[in-house]
Each structure stands twice: as structure tokens, then as C-alpha cells.
MARBA-246333 format. One record per residue (C-alpha): residue number from 1; residue in one letter; chain; x, y, z. Coordinates in nm, 2 decimals. Example, Ala and Ser with C-alpha at 12.3 -4.5 7.8 and 13.67 -1.06 7.14 Angstrom:
i, aa, ch, east, north, up
1, a, A, 1.23, -0.45, 0.78 $
2, s, A, 1.37, -0.11, 0.71 $
REM end
This chain:
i, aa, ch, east, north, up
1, x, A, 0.28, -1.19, 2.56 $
2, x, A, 0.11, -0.89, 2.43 $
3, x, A, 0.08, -0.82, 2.08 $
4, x, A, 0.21, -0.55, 2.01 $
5, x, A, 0.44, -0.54, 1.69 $
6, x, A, 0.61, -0.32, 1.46 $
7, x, A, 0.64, -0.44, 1.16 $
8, x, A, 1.01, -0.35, 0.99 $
9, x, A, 1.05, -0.63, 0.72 $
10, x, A, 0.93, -0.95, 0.61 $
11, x, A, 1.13, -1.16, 0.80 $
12, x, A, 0.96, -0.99, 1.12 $
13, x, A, 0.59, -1.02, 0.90 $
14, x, A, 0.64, -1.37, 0.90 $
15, x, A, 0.73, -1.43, 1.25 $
16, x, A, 0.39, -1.21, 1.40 $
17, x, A, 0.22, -1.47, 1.13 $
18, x, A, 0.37, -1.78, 1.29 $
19, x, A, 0.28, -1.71, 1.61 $
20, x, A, -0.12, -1.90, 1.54 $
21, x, A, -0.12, -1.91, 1.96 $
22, x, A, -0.15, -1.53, 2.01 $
23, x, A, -0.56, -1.62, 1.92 $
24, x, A, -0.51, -1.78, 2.27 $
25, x, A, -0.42, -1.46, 2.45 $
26, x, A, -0.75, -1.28, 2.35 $
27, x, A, -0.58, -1.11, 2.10 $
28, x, A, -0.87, -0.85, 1.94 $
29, x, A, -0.84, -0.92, 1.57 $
30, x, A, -0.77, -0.54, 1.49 $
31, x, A, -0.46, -0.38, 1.45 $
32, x, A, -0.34, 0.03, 1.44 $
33, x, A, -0.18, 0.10, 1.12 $
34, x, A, 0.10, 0.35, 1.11 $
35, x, A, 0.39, 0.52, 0.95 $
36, x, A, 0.69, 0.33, 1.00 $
37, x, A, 0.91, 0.65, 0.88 $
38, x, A, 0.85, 0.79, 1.19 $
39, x, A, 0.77, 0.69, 1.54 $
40, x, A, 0.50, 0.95, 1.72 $
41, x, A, 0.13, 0.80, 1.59 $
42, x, A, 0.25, 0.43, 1.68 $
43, x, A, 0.42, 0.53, 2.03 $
44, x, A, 0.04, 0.73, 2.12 $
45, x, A, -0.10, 0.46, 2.08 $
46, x, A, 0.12, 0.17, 2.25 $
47, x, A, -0.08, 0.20, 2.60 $
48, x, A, -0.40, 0.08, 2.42 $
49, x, A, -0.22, -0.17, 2.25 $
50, x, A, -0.07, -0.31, 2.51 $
51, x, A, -0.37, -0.28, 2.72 $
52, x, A, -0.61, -0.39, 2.47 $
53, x, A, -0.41, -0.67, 2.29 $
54, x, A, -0.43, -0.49, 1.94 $
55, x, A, -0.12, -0.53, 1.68 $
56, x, A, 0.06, -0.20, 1.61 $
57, x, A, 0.15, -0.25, 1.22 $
58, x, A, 0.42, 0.02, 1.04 $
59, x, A, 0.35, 0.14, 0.67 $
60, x, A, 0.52, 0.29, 0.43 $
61, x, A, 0.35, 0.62, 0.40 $
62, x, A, 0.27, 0.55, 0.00 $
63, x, A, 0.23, 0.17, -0.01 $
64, x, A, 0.12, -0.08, 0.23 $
65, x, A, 0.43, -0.35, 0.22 $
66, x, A, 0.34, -0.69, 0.10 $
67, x, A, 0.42, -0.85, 0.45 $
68, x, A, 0.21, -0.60, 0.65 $
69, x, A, -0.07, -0.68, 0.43 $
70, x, A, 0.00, -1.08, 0.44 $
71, x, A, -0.04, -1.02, 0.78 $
72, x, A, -0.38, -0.89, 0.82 $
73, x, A, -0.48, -1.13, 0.60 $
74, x, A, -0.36, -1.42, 0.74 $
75, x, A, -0.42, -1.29, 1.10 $
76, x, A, -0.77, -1.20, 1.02 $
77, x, A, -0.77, -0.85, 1.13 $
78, x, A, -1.13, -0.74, 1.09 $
79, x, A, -1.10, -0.35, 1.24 $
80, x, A, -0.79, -0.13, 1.14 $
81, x, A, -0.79, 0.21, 1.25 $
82, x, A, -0.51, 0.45, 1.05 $
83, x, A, -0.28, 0.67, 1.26 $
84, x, A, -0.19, 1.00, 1.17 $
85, x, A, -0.26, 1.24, 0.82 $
86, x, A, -0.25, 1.15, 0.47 $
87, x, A, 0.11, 1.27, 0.47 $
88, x, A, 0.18, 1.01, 0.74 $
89, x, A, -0.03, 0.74, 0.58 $
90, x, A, -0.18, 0.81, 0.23 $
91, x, A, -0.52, 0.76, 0.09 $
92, x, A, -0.35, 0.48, -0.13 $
93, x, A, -0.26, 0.29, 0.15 $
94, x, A, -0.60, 0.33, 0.32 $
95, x, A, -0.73, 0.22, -0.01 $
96, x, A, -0.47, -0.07, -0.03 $
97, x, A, -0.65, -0.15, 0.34 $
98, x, A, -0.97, -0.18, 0.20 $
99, x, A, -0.92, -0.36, -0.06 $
100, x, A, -0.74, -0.67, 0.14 $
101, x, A, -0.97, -1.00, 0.08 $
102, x, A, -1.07, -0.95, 0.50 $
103, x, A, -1.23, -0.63, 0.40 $
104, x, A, -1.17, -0.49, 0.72 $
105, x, A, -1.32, -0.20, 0.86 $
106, x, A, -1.08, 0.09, 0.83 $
107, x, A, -1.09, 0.40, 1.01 $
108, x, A, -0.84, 0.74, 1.02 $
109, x, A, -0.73, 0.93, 1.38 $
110, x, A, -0.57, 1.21, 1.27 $
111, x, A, -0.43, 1.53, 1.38 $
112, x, A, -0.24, 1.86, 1.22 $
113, x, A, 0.07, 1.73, 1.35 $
114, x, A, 0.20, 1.47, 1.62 $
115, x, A, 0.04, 1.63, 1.94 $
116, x, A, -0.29, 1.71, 1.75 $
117, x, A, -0.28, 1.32, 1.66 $
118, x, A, -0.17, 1.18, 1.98 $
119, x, A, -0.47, 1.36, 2.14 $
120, x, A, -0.74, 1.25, 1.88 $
121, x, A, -0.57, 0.89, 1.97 $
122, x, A, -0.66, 0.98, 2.33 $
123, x, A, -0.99, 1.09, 2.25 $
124, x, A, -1.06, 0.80, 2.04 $
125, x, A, -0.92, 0.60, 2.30 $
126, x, A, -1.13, 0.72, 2.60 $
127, x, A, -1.44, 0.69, 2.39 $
128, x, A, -1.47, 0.33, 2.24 $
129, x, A, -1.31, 0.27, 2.52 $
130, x, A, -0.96, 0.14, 2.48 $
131, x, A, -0.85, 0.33, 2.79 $
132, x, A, -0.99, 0.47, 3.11 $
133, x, A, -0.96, 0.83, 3.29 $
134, x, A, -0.76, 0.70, 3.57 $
135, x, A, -0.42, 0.78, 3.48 $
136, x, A, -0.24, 1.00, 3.22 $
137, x, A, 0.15, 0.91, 3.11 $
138, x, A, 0.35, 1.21, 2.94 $
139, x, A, 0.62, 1.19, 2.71 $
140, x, A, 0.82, 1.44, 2.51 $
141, x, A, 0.68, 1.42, 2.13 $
142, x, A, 1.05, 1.50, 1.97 $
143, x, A, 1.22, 1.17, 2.09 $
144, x, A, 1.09, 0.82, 2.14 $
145, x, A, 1.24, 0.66, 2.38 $
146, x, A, 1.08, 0.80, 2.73 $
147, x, A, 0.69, 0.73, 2.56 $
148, x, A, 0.84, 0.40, 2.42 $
149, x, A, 0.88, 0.27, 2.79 $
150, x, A, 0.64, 0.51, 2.89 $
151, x, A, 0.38, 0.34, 2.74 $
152, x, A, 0.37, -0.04, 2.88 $
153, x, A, 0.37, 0.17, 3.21 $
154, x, A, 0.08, 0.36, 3.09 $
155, x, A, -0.10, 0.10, 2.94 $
156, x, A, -0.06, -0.08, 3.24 $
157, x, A, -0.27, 0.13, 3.44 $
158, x, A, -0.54, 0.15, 3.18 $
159, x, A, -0.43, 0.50, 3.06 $
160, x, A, -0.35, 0.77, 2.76 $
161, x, A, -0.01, 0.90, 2.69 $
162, x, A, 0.03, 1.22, 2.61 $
163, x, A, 0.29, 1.35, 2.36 $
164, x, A, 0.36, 1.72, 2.41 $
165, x, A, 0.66, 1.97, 2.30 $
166, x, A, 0.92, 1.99, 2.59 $
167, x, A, 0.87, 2.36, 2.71 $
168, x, A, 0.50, 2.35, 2.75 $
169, x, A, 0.18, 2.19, 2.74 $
170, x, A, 0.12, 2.17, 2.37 $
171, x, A, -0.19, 2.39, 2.28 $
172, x, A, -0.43, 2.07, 2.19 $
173, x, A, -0.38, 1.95, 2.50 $
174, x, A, -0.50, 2.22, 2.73 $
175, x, A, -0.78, 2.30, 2.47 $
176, x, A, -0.89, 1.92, 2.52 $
177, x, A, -0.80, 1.78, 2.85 $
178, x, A, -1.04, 2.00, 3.05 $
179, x, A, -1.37, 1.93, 2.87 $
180, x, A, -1.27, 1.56, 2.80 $
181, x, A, -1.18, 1.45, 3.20 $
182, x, A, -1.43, 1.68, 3.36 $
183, x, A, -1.42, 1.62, 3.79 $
184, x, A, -1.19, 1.34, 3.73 $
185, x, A, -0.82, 1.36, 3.89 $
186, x, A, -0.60, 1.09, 3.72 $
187, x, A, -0.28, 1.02, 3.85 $
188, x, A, 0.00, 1.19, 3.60 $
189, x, A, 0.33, 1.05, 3.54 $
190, x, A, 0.60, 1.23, 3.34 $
191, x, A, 0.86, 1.01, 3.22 $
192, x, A, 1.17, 1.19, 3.14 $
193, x, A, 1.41, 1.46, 3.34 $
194, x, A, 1.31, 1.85, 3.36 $
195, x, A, 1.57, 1.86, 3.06 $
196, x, A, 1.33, 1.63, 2.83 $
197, x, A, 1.01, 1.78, 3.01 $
198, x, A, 1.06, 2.10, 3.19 $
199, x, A, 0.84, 2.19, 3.52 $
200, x, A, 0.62, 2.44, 3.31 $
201, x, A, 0.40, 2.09, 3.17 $
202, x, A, 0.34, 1.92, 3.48 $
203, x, A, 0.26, 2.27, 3.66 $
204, x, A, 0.00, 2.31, 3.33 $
205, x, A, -0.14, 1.96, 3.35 $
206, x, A, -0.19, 2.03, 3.74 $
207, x, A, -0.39, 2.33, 3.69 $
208, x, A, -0.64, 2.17, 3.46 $
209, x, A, -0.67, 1.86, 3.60 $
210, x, A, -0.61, 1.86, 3.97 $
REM end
């Protein structure tokens, strides 16, 4: 079982706590910390979750709830890295973070909106690394559920998911992708129809990268 969790309420806090064998898995002690208000930052980053074993925690965006922070406490998560702005996750709650009794280390991957922060997740991503350049899953950025199955299947394969507006290649992205995969031709997978994703993306991601 991978764990990868979204936390909702307390009832759901306590059962990721009760579950003492997920140590036995490999699970990496650290966990990606998002807002639960909306879904983009946490769905980015579900391939290296999966991939990686690391928890995917939701927050209020002005308080860290009680159970979230029980659970990195009694889970001992020693690295937390923040998804999204201040006005996805506020300073307070990164401050809340730091101040849990694990005193983890707490970073921030942000963007100026969801496809700026998905691609900081990707570049963050490719260089700790939590993924490889082998494979690249895309997903419309203004619904959730093609990049929420999307990105098992992406993590699978060691990969970043992309999160882009329908019509086009979101501007980040074809600012980024060439620089960041060089030579390398990954393997690209839209998930969705050409009326979630239109042809205009993949023709874009096929001139930069293959």
C-alpha cells in the first residue's frame, strides 16, 4: 500500500496514525503539505508520492488542523515540503509546521498560480530526485479527475505530471521543459479527450521535446 493520503477530518487523521505498519513499506518519513480547499498542488504532486512513498497531507490555508498536525507528530515526519503560495498555504501554517515538537524541516514549492506551481513541483521533483526524465503524464489543470488517475500512472513510470490550461501548453511549461529535459525524449501521455486537452498541447509538447 502506498501512502499516499489526503487528510479531510479527524476520523481519517486517526486512521493514517493507526496504520504503525506503513514503517514497513519504506515509507520516507516526509510528507507534502497542501491546501485542502482546492485540489491542483496535491494532484502535481501524487506521482512522486506514490512513487516515493511520501504522505500527501491537506491544510486549511490559515491553520494547520489539529489532526494533520497529530499526524506528523506521531508519524515522525522529519522533511515537509509546502505546496503552493501563501494564499494556498499561509506563512502561519508554515510557522504552525515548524513549530511541531519533530521540528521538521519545512520547505515551500511555489508558483504564481497552479501551472507555475505544478512546474516548480516538477522541477523540484527532477532535482532531489523524486522523479526521473523518462516519462511526462499531462492533465488538464481546471478539473481533477483525469491527473487524479493520471498520476498512479505517472508515478508508476517514475514521472512528472504536468498541469496545463486545456487550449495550450501553459506558458511555464514551454519556457521550462526545454532547458530542464535537454536531448531526452520521454514518453508523453495525455490523459483526457481532445475536449479536456485539445491537439494544440500534445502538438506543443512534441515540438519541444521530441
Amino acid at each position: 500500500m502506498a501512502p499516499l493520503v489526503a487528510m479531510h477530518n479527524r476520523a481519517l487523521a486517526f486512521a493514517v496514525a493507526e496504520l504503525e505498519e506503513i514503517g514497513g513499506t519504506g515509507f520516507s518519513k516526509k510528507a507534502f503539505l497542501a491546501c485542502g480547499d482546492n485540489f491542483a498542488d496535491g494532484l502535481a504532486a501524487s506521482p512522486l508520492a506514490y512513487r516515493n512513498k511520501v504522505l500527501v497531507i491537506l491544510t486549511r490555508p490559515a491553520s494547520l488542523p489539529w489532526d494533520a498536525a497529530d499526524a506528523i507528530e506521531f508519524l515522525e515526519i522529519d522533511d515537509v515540503t509546502i505546496l503552493g503560495s501563501t494564499a494556498a498555504v499561509s506563512a502561519a501554517v508554515e510557522a504552525e509546521v515548524r513549530a511541531l515538537d519533530t521540528h521538521p524541516t519545512v520547505r515551500r514549492v511555489a508558483g504564481a498560480d497552479r501551472y507555475a506551481t505544478a512546474q516548480r513541483i516538477a522541477e523540484h521533483a527532477l532535482d532531489d530526485p523524486l522523479a526521473t526524465k523518462g516519462f511526462i503524464g499531462v492533465a488538464t489543470g481546471l478539473n481533477f479527475p483525469d491527473a487524479l488517475a493520471g498520476g498512479i500512472a505517472t508515478g508508476e513510470r517514475g514521472g512528472i505530471i504536468i498541469l496545463t490550461a486545456p487550449d495550450a501548453l501553459s506558458g511555464n511549461w514551454v519556457n521550462y521543459l526545454p532547458g530542464a529535459y535537454g536531448s531526452t525524449k520521454p514518453d508523453i501521455q495525455l490523459y483526457g479527450g481532445s475536449n479536456v486537452l485539445s491537439d494544440n498541447v500534445m502538438n506543443k509538447l512534441e515540438e519541444l521535446l521530441l
